[in-house]
C-alpha positions in Angstrom: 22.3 -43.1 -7.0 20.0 -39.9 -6.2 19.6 -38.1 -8.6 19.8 -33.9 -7.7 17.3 -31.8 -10.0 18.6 -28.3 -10.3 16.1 -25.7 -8.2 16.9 -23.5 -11.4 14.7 -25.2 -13.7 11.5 -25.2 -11.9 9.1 -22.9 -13.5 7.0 -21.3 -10.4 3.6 -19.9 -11.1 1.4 -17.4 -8.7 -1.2 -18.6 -6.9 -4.5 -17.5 -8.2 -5.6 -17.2 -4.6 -2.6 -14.5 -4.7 -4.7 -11.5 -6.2 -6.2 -11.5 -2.2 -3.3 -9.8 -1.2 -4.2 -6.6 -3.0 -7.7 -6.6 -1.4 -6.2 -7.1 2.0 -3.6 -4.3 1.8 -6.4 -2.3 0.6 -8.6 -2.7 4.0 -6.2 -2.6 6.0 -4.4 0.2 5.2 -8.1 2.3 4.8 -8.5 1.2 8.5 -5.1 2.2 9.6 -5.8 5.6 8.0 -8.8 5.7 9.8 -7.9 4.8 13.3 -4.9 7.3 12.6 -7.4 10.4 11.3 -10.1 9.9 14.3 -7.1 9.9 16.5 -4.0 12.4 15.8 -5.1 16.0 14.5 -3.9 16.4 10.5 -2.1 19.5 12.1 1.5 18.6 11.7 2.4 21.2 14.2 -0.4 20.2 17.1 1.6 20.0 20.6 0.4 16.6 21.4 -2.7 16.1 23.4 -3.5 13.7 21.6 -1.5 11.6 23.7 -3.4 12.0 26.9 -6.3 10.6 25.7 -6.4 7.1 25.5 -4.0 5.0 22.5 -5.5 1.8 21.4 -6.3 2.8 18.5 -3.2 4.6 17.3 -1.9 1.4 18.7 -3.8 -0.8 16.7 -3.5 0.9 13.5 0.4 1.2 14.0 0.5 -2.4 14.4 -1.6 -2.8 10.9 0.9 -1.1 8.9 3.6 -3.8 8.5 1.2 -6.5 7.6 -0.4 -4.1 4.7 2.9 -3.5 3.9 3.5 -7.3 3.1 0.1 -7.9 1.5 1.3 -4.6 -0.7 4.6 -7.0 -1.9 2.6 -9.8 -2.7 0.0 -7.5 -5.0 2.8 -6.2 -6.8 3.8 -9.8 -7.4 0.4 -10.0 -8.7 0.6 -7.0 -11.0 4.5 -8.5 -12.5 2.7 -11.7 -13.1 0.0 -10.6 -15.0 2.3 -8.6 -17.3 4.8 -11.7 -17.6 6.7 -11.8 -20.5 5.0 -7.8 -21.7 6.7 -6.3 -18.8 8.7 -3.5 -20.2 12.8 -2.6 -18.2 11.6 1.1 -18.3 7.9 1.0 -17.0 9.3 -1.9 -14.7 12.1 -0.1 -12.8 9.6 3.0 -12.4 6.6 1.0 -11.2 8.6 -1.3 -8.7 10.9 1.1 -7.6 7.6 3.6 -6.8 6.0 1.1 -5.0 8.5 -0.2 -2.6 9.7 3.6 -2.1 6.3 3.9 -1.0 5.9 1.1 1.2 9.6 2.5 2.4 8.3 5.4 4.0 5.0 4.3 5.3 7.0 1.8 7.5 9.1 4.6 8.1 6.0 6.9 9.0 4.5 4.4 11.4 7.8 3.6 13.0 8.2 7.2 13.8 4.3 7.2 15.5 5.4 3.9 17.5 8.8 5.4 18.3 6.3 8.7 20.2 4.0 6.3 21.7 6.9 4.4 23.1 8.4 7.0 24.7 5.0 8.5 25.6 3.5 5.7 27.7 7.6 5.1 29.6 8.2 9.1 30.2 4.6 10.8 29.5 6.3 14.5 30.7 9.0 14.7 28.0 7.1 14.8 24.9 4.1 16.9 25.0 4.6 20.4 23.8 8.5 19.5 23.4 10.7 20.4 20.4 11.4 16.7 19.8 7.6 15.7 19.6 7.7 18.8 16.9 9.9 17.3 14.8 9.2 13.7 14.7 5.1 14.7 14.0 6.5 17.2 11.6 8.6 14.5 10.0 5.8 11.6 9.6 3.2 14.4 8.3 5.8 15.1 5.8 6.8 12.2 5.2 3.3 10.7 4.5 1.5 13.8 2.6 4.4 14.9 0.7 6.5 12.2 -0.3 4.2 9.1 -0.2 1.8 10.2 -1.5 3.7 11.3 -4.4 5.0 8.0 -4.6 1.7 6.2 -4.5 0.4 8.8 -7.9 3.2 7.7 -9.4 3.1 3.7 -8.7 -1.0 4.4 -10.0 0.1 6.6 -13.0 2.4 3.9 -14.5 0.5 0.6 -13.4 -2.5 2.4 -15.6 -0.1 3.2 -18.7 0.7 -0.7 -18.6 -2.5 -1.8 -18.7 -3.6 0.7 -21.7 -0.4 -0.9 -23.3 -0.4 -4.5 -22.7 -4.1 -5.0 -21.6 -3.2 -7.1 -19.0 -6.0 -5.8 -16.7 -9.0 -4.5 -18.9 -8.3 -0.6 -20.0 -11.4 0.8 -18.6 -9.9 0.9 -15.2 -6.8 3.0 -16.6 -8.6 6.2 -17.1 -9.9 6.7 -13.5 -6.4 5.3 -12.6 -4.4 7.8 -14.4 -7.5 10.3 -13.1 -6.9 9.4 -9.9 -3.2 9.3 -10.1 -3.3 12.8 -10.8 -5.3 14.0 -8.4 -2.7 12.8 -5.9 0.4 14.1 -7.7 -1.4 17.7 -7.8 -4.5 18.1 -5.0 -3.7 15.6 -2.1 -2.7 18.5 0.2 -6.8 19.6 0.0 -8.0 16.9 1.5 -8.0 15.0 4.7 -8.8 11.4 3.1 -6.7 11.7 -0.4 -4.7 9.4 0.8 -7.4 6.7 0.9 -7.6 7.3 -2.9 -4.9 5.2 -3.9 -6.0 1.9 -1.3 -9.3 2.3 -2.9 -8.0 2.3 -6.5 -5.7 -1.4 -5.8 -9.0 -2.8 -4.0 -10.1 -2.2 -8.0 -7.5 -3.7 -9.5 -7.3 -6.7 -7.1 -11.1 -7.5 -7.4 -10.6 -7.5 -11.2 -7.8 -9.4 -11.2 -9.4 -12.1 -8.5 -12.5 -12.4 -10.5 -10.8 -12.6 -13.4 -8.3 -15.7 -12.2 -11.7 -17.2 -10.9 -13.6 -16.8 -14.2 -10.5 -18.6 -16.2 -9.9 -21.5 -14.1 -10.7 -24.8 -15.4 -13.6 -26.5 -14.5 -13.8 -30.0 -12.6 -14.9 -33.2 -14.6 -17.6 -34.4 -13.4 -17.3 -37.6 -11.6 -18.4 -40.2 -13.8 -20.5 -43.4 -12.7 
């Protein structure tokens, strides 16, 4: 007779190899920004000539979104792993629901770009200088550089406070985290390329967390004659 082992019981571990996925979202969501910001004017109120010139890039960096969206998940995997059993309700509900917030309405943002290229490239007369183009740029500028944003200081902000309580990345990358964290809570709106702080600060924590994962693995035994 077969015997059925319950699925329940099996302890699963992250792969070491899963700490990549921070690194990843990191570059592609810095070239997404940048294929956006050499494209589309920051104005959130531009009429849209934009869209006369050729897309492929908008196109291509549109298209980059969902995937750094996934790599995203699996580096917040990363991050509950490391904290395992330290991983406090409070600072847990605050950091996950921060995170996928944000990843909520940078889908949304680029959905809302594909959604005026769509239409663009099938009726190219209706949307330039229209009141729906208006609103939908309007909305993703908003959407992005307000909210976001926010979202992103505050996923940065608590990630940091764990690691200066648990230690489970080392505490000298807290301080420029909470730094950093506040610099987009408070001072985004001054800059074009703020919102490449916060890709740049999980390339940090990945390539600490990779290197460390690499450092503790077990070596091989030699083979022996």
């Amino acid at each position: 007779m077969v015997q059925i082992r319950p699925v329940t019981g099996t302890h699963l571990r992250t792969p070491r190899a899963a700490a990549i996925a921070g690194l990843l979202f990191a570059v592609l969501l810095i070239l997404a920004l940048a294929l956006f910001l050499s494209s589309i004017p920051k104005n959130p109120l531009d009429p849209g000539a934009w869209l006369a010139a050729p897309l492929d890039r908008v196109v291509i960096a549109i298209n980059l979104i969902p995937f750094a969206g996934i790599a995203f998940l699996w580096f917040i995997g990363v991050v509950r792993d490391r904290l395992a059993e330290a991983e406090d309700r409070l600072f847990a509900t605050v950091f996950l629901g921060s995170g996928l917030l944000f990843l909520g309405m940078l889908f949304v943002a680029g959905a809302v770009f594909g959604a005026i290229v769509t239409v663009h490239v099938a009726k190219p007369e209706l949307l330039i200088n229209s009141p729906t183009f208006a609103l939908a740029r309007a909305f993703a500028y908003n959407l992005i550089n307000v909210y976001a944003i926010k979202m992103a200081g505050v996923f940065m902000m608590i990630t940091s406070t764990l690691a200066i309580r648990t230690g489970f990345v080392a505490r000298w990358l807290a301080i420029p985290g909470l730094v950093m964290a506040a610099f987009l809570l408070f001072g985004s709106h001054a800059f074009d390329w703020s919102f490449a702080v916060f890709p740049a600060w999980v390339l940090l924590v990945s390539a600490y967390i990779l290197i460390d994962n690499l450092q503790s693995m077990p070596s091989r035994p030699q083979d022996r004659p």
